[in-house]
N, C-alpha and C positions, 0 to 999 in steps of 0.2 A: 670347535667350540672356543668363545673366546671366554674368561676370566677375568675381574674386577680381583684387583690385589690388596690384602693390608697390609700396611708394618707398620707394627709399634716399637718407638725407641731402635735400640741396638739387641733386638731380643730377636730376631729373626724377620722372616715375615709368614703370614696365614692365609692363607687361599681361599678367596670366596669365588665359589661357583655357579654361574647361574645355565641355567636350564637351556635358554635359545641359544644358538648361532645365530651372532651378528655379521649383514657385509659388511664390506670395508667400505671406508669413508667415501664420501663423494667428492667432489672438483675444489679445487681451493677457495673458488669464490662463497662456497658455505660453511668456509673452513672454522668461521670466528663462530657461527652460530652454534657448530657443533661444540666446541672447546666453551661453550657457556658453563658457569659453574654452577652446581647445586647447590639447593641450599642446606647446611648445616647446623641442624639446631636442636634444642633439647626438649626431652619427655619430660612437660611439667611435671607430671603424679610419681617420676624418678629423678627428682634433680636433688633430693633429703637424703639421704641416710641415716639412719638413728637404730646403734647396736647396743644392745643388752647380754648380760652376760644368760648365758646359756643356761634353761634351769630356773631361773629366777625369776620374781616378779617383776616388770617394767618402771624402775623406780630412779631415784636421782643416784643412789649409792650401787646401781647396778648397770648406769649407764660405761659405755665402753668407749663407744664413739659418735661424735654427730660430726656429719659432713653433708656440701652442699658443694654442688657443682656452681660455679660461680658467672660461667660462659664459654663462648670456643672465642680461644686464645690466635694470634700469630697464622689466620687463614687466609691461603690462596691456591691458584689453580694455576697449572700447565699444562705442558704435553707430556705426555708419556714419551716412551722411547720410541714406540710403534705411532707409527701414524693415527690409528685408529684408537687409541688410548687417549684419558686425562688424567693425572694426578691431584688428587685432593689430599693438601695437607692444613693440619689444624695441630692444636694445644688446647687442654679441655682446663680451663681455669679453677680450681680447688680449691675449696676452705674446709679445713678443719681442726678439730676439736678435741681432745683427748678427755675421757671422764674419770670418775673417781672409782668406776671399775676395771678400768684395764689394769691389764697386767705387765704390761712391755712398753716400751717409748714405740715401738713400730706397728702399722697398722696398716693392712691391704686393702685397699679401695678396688672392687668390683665393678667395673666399667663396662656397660654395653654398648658397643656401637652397630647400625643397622643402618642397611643401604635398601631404600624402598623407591617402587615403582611412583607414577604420579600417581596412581591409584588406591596407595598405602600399602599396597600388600609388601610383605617384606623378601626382597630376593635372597640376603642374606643379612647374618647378623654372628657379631666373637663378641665374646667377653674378655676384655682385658685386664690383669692385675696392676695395679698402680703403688709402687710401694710408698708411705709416707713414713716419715721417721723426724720424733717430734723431740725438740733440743731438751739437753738437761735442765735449762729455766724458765723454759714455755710446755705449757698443754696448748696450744694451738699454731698451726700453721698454714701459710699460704704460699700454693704452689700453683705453676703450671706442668701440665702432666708429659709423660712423655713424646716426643712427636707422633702422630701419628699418620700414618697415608697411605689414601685408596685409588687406586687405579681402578677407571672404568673404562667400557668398550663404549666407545660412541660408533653411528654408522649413520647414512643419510636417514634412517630411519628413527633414530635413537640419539639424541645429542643428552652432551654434557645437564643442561638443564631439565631432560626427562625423569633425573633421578632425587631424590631429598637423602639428605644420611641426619639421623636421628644421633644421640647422645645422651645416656641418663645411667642412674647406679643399676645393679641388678639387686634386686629386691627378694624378701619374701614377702609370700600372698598378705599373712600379717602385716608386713613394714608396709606394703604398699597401701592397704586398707589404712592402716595410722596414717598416713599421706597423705589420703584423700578424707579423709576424716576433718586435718589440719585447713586443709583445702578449703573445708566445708564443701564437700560434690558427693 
């Protein structure tokens, strides 16, 4: 079995596992095609975030926090260590916002990142914590997140470009529905 890897930051790393054995790569002359990179990009309907405090009605004196993924930061692509590997690494760009219901200068951004087939089904997917911590004369800040990076198994059958990785908050069903609401969809 081979594995697609993640690490975030200096936090470890987290194993994504997918289901096939892949072979090992083919002859070097299709060496560029397989190291093709995937594309990276974000779930519109999760790229907001808008928290309330808990309990309460959704109102301006109850707002906690608004954030908005802003882009993938600082991306590109290699080789793994193993032949039959690539590494994707990105920085997911950050803005946010502190409201006049929080309670602390700090704030956790819930991050999904998901590695899908070209047919969108998803092989695997983590949620990441992002911490944000906003200065003693700012409620708002801009940040790029921690690094993060996926190693995947390419094989003659399977290249670098077979895969998309996805990027958006984790939501609830609510937040999401407000979303798409925003959206108008």
């Amino acid at each position: 079995m081979t594995a697609p890897v993640l690490r975030h930051g200096r936090r470890g790393l987290l194993a994504l596992t997918l289901a096939a054995a892949l072979p090992a790569c083919g002859g070097d002359s299709s060496r560029a095609a397989l190291l093709a990179c995937p594309e990276v990009g974000l779930l519109p309907d999760a790229a907001d975030l808008i928290r309330y405090r808990e309990g309460m009605p959704p109102d301006l004196t109850s707002l906690v926090l608004e954030a908005r993924i802003t882009g993938i930061e600082s991306g590109r692509c290699s080789t793994g260590r193993e032949r039959n590997r690539i590494m994707v690494s990105f920085q997911v760009g950050l803005l946010a916002e502190r409201g006049p219901g929080a309670t602390g200068r700090s704030q956790e951004l819930p991050l999904v990142v998901a590695v899908l087939d070209r047919q969108g089904e998803i092989l695997r997917r983590e949620v990441l914590r992002q911490q944000i911590v906003f200065p003693a004369n700012s409620n708002r800040v801009r940040i790029a997140s921690e690094p993060i990076e996926i190693v995947l198994p390419v094989s003659a059958t399977r290249r670098g470009s077979d895969y998309d990785v996805v990027v958006g908050f984790l939501l609830t069903e609510a937040e999401l529905a407000a979303n798409r609401r925003r959206m108008g969809r």
